[in-house]
C-alpha positions as CSV (number, residue, x, y, z in Angstrom):
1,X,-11.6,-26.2,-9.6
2,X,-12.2,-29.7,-9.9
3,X,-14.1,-30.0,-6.1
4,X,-16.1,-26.7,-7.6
5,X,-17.8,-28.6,-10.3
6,X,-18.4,-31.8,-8.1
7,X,-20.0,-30.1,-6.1
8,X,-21.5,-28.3,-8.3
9,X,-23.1,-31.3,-10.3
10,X,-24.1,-32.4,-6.9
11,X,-26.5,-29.5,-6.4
12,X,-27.8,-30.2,-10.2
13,X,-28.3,-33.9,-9.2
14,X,-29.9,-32.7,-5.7
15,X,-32.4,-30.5,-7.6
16,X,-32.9,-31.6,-10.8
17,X,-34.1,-34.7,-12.9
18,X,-30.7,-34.5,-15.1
19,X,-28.0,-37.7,-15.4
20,X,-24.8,-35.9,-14.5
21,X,-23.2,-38.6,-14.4
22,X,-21.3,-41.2,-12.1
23,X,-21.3,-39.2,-8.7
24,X,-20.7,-41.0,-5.3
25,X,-22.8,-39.6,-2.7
26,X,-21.2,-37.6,0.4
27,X,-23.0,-36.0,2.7
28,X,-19.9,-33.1,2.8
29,X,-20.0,-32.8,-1.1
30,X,-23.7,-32.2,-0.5
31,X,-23.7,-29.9,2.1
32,X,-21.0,-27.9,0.4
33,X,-23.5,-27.6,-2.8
34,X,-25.4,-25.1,-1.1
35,X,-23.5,-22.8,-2.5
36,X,-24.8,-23.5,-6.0
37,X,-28.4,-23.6,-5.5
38,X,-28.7,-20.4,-6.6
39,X,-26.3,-21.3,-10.2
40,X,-29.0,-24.3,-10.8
41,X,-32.1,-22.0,-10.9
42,X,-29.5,-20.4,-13.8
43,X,-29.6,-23.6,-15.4
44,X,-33.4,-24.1,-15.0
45,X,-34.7,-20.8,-15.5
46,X,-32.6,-21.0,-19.2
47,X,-34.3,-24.0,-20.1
48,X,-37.7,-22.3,-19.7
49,X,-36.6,-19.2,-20.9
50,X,-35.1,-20.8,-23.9
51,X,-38.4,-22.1,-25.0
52,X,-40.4,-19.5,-24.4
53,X,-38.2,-17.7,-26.8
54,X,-37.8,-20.3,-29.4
55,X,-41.7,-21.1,-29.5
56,X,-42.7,-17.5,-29.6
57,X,-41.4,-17.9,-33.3
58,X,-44.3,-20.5,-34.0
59,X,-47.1,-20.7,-31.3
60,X,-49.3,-17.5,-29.5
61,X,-47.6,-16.4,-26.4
62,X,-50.1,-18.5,-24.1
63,X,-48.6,-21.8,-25.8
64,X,-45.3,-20.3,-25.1
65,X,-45.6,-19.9,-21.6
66,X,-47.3,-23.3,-21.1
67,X,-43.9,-24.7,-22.8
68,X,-41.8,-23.2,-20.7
69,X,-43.4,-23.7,-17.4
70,X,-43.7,-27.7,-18.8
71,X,-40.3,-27.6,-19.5
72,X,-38.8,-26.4,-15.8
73,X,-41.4,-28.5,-14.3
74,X,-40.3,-31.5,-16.5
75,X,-36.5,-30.7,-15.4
76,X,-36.9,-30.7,-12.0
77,X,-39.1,-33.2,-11.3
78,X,-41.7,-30.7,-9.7
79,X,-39.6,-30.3,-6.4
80,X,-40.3,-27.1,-5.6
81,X,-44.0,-27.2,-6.8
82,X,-44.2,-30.5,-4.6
83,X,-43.3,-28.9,-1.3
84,X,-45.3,-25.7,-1.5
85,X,-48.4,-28.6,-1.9
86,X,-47.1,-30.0,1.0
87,X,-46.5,-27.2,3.0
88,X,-50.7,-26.1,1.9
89,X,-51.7,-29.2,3.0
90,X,-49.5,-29.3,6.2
91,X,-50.7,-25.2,7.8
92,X,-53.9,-25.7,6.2
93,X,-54.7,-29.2,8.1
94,X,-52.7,-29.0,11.1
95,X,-53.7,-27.2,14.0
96,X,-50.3,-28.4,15.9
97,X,-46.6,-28.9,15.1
98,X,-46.9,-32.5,15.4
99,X,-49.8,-32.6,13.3
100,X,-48.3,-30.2,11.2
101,X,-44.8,-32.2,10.5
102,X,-46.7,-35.4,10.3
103,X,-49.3,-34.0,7.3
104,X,-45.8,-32.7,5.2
105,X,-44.0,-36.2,5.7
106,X,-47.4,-37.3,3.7
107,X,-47.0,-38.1,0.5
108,X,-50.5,-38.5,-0.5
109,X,-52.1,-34.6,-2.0
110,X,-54.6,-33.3,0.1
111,X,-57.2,-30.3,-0.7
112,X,-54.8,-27.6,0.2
113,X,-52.1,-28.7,-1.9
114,X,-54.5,-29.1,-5.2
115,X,-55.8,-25.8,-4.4
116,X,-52.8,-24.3,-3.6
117,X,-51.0,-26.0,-7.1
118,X,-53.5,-24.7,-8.6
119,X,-53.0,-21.4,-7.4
120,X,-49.3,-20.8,-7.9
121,X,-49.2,-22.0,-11.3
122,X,-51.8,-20.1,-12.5
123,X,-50.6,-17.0,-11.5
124,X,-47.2,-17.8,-12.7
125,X,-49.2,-18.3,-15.9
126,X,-50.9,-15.6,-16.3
127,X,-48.0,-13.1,-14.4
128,X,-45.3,-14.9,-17.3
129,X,-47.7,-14.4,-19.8
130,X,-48.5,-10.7,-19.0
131,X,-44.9,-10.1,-19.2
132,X,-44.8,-11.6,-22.6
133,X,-47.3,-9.2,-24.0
134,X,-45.1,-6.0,-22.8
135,X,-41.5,-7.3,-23.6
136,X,-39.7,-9.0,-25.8
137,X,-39.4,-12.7,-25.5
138,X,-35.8,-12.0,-25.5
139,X,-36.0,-9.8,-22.5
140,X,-38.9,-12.6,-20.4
141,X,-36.0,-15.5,-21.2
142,X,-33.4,-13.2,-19.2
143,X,-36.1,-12.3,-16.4
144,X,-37.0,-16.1,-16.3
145,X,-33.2,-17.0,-15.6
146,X,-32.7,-13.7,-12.7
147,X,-36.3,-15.2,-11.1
148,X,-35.2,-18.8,-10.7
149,X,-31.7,-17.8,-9.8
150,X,-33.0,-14.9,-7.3
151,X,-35.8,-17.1,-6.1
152,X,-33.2,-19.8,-4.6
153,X,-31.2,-17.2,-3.3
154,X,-33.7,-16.1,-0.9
155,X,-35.1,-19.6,0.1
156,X,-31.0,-20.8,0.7
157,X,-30.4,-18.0,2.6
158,X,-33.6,-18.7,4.8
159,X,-31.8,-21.3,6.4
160,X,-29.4,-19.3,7.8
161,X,-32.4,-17.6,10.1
162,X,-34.2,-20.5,11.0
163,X,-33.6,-24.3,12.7
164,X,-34.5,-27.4,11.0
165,X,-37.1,-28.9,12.6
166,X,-38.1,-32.0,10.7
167,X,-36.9,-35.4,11.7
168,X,-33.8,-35.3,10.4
169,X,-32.7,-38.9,11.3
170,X,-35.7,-40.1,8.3
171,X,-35.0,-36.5,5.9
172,X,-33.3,-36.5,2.7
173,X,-32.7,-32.6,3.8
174,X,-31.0,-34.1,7.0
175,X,-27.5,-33.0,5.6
176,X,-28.5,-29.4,4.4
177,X,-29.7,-28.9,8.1
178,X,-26.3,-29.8,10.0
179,X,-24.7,-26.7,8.9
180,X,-25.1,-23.3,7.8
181,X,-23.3,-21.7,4.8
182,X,-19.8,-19.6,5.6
183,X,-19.1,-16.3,4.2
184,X,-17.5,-17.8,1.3
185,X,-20.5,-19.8,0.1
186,X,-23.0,-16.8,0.4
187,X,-20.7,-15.4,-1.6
188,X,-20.9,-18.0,-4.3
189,X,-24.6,-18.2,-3.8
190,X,-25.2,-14.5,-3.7
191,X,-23.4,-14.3,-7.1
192,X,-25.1,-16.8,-8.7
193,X,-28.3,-15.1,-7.8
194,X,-27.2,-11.0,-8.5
195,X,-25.0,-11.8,-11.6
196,X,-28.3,-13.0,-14.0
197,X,-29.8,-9.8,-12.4
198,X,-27.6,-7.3,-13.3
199,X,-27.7,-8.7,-16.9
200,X,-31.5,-8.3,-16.9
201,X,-30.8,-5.0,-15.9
202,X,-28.4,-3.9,-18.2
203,X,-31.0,-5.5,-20.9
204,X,-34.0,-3.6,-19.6
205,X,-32.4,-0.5,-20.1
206,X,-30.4,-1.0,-23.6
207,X,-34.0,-2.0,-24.7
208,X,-36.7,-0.1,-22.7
209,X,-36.6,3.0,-24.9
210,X,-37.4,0.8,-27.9
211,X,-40.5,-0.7,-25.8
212,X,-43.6,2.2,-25.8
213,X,-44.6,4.6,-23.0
214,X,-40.7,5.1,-21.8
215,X,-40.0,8.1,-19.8
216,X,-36.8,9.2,-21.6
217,X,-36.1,11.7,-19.0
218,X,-35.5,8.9,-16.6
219,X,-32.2,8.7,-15.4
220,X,-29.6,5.8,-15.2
221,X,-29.5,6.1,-11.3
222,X,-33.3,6.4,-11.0
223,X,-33.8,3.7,-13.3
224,X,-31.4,1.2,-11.4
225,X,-32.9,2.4,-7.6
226,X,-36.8,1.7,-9.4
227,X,-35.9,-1.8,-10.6
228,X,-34.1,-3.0,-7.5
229,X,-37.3,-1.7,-5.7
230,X,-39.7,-3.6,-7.7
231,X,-38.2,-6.9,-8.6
232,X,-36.2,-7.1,-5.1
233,X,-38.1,-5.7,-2.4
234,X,-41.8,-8.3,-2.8
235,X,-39.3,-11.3,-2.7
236,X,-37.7,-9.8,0.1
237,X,-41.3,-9.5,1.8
238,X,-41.7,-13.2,1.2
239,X,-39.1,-14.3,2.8
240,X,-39.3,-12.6,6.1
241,X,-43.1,-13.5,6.3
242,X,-42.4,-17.3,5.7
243,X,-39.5,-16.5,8.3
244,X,-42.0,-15.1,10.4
245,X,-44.8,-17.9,9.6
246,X,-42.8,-21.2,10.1
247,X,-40.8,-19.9,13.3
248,X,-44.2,-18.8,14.6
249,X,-46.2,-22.4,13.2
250,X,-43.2,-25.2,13.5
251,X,-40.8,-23.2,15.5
252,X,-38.8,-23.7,12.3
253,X,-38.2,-24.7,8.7
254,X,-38.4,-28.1,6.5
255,X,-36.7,-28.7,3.1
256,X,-41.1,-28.0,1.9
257,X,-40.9,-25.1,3.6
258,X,-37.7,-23.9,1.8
259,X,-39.5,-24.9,-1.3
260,X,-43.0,-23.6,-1.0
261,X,-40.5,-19.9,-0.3
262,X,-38.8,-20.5,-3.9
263,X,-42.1,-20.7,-5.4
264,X,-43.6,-17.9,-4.0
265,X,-40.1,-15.7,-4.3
266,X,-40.7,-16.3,-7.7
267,X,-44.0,-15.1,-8.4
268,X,-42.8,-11.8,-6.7
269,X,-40.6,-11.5,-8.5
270,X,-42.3,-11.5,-12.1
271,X,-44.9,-9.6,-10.0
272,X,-42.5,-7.1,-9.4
273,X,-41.4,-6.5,-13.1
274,X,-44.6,-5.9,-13.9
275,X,-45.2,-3.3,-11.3
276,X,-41.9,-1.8,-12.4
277,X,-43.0,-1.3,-15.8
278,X,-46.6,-0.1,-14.5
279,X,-45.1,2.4,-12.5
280,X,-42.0,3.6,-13.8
């Protein structure tokens, strides 16, 4: 248990702005994190939940979601946000892989990334803030931790379909790239990611009836085969387009790459709840 939460602190410290203390650095412990990517989106997408829920008891739901987007951006440093500006910037510019790899080792912003910043958090805006103004900020804090969580999930598991092809000798990434995960660690990460979705399940539908325009005659079985549709299937679509797009542009993936797929995993997925309550 011990080696579990090493290296699970180790995926907090890889990811996230937060002291967890006095850790050596090993490029096993590291690799072996993996597993937990998934658990820190838990741990992020709580935070933002968390005040999105506690400010909805003082400010209008717009300040709320400003908040809470602050608040996960503020906690992880923008790394995911970062790499999806990189990765605009890199297809946008580059008409080669070489040109491509060399515009994402950049660090300056270019035109693609502000637009494409600009972009993605506006429509996680407006898509988190929708989803205020149909559920309970209760039930958005619980979506909030199954999006980060799922989001991960299916940018991890992305690396098992493609080949690193950044140069790994100069990467910080280089030791996520050496090895893929075993069954054991999809395992770990796949219940890190499906665990915070069940229990936004279960809460959707102890609570939906109270929530107006609920099909009562809607059955438990129905109900469960609709929401796995709608909040699993777009982030789904993501990732084998990205799969598609990088092994088709770079021939592989980069640790932007990986993040530029959480981003937009994540905006599926709060696009999906919506369409599930749309169309239910």
């Amino acid at each position: 248990m011990g080696r579990q939460w090493i290296l699970f602190k180790t995926a907090i410290m890889f990811f996230t702005r937060i002291n967890v203390g006095n850790l050596p650095y090993s490029k096993e412990n590291l690799q072996a994190s993996a597993r937990y990517f998934s658990w820190v989106g838990i741990f992020v997408g709580l935070a933002g939940g968390l005040v999105l829920w506690a400010s909805s008891f003082v400010f209008s739901p717009a300040l709320s979601v400003l908040f809470s987007m602050l608040t996960t951006i503020l906690l992880t440093g923008a790394f995911h946000e970062d790499g999806f500006a990189d990765c605009c910037d890199a297809f946008g510019g580059g008409l080669t892989v070489e040109k491509i790899l060399t515009i994402m080792k950049d660090s300056r912003l270019g035109t693609y990334g502000v637009i494409g910043l600009i972009g993605i958090l506006s429509a996680k805006y407006l898509l988190l803030l929708e989803l205020t103004e149909n559920f309970p900020a209760g039930i958005v804090l619980f979506g909030m931790v199954a999006a980060h969580a799922n989001s991960r999930f299916w940018a991890t598991t992305l690396m098992q379909k493609l080949v690193y092809v950044q140069d790994i000798d100069a990467s910080k990434s280089k030791p996520l790239a050496d090895r893929k995960l075993t069954r054991k660690e999809t395992a770990i990460l796949s219940f890190g990611s499906f665990a915070p979705l069940a229990v936004f399940f279960i809460l959707l539908y102890t609570r939906v009836s109270e929530l107006p325009h609920f099909h009562l005659d809607i059955t438990f079985t129905s109900w469960f085969l609709s929401f796995l549709f709608w909040v699993q299937v777009p982030p789904f679509i993501v990732q084998l387009f990205t799969v598609r797009y990088f092994k088709k542009w770079i021939g592989g993936y980069t640790g932007d790459c990986l993040g530029a797929t959480q981003q937009v995993c994540e905006i599926a997925f709060y696009l999906g709840c919506l369409c599930l309550w749309k169309f239910i």
